[in-house]
C-alpha positions in Angstrom: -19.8 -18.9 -30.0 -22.5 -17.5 -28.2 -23.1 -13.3 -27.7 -22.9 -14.1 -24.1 -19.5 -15.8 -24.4 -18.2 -13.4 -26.6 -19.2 -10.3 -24.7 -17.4 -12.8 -21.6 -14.4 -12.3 -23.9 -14.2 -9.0 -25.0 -14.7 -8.2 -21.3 -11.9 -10.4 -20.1 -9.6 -9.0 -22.6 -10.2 -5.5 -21.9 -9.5 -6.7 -17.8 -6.3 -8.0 -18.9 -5.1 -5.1 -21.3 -5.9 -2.6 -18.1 -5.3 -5.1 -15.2 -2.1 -3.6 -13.7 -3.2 0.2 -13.8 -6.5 -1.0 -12.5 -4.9 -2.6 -9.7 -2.5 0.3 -9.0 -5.4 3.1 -8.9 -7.4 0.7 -6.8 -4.6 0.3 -4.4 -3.6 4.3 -4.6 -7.3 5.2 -3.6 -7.2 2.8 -0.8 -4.0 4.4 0.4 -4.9 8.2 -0.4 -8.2 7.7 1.4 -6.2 6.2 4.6 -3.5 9.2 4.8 -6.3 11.6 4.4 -8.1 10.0 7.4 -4.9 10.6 9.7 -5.4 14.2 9.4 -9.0 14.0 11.2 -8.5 13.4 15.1 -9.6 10.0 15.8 -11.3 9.4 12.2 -8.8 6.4 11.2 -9.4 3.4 13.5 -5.8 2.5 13.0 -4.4 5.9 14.4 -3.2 5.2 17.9 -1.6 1.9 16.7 0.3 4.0 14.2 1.7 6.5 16.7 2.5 4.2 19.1 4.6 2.0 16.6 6.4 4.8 14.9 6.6 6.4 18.7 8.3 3.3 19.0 10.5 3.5 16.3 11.8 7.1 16.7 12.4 6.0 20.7 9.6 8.6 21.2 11.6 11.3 20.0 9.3 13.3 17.6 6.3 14.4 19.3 2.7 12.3 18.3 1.2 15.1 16.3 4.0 15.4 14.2 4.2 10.9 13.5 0.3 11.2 12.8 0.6 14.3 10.2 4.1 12.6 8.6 2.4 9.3 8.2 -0.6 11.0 6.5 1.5 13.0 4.4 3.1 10.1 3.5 0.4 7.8 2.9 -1.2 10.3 1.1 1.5 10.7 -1.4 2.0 7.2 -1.6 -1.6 7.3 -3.0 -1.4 10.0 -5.1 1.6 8.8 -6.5 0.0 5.3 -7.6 -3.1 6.7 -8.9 -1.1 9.2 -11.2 1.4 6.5 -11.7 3.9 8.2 -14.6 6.9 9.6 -12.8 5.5 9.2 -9.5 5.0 5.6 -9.6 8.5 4.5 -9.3 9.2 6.7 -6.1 6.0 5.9 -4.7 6.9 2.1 -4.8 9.6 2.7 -3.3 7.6 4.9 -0.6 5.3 2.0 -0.4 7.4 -1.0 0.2 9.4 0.9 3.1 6.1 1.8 4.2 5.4 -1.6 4.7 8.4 -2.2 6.4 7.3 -0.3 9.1 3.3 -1.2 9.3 4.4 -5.2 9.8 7.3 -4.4 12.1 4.4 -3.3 14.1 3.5 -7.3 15.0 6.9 -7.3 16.5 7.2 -3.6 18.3 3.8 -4.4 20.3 2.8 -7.7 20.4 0.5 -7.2 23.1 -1.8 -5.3 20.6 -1.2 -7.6 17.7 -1.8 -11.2 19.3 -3.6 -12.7 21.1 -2.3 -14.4 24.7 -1.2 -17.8 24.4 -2.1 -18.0 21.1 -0.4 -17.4 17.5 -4.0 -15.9 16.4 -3.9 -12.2 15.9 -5.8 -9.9 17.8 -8.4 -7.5 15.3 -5.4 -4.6 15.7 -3.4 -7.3 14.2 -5.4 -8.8 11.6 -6.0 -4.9 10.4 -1.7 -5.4 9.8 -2.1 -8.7 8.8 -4.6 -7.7 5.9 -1.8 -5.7 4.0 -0.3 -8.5 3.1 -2.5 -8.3 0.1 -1.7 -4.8 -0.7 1.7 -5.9 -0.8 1.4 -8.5 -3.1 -0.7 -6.1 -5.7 2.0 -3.6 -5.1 4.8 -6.4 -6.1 2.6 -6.6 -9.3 2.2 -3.5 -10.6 6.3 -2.8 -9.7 7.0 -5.9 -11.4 5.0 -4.8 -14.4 6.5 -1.1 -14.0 10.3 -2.2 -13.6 9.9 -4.7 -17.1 8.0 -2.0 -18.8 10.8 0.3 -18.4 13.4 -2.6 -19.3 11.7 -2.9 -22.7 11.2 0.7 -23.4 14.9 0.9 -22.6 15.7 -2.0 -25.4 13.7 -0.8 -27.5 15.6 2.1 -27.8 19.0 0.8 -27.8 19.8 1.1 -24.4 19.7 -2.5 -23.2 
């Protein structure tokens, strides 16, 4: 074997040992950096769509100010709590995946933003929602990675 092809797999085994917490810092950076955003006046481009889907959500009952600074608290802490991952990782998911739950419900509280007319294509509002699909499925990694990790550790120890 060649040096170049075994420096190619040395480096592709050290990827795969540290894949998952690689993939969950990479994701709590994007998220941290997003929440942090929110809490400038008009420096995340995804603000306004934001308040008015949770506006939307709470039937406009808690004041815009007060959506923008909970969803960057929020997002914020999701990202926090992926990059340190430990104990915050499990709640974090959990953060995560109901955050989600709200950012696509988006493409059905305003459609007028999210598609185009007369056309299944999404508009660039809804391509930016659209694009988290990804984030979800890296986020269904590292929990399924998380949740059997803990299974083992918990057989491994008697518990079952």
């Amino acid at each position: 074997m060649t040096a170049g092809a075994q420096a190619l797999n040395r480096l592709a085994a050290y990827v795969n040992a540290h894949s998952h917490a690689l993939l969950r810092v990479t994701v709590g950076i994007v998220f941290f950096g997003f929440g942090v955003l929110k809490l400038f006046p008009s420096a995340s481009p995804a603000e306004q769509l934001a308040v008015d889907a949770a506006t939307k959500m709470t039937l406009g009952m808690v004041p815009e100010t007060v959506l923008l600074l909970s969803l960057a608290a929020l997002e914020t802490a999701i990202g926090i709590g992926l990059i340190v991952g430990r104990r915050l990782l499990r709640p974090a998911l959990v953060a995560f995946f109901l955050h989600m739950g709200g950012v696509f419900s988006t493409l059905l509280l305003l459609p007028d933003a999210m598609w185009q007319p007369h056309s299944p294509a999404p508009t660039m509002e809804g391509q930016y929602v659209v694009k988290n699909v990804v984030l979800v499925a890296v986020c269904l990694v590292v929990a399924a990675h998380e949740w059997s990790r803990g299974d083992r550790s918990r057989a491994g120890n008697g518990a079952g």
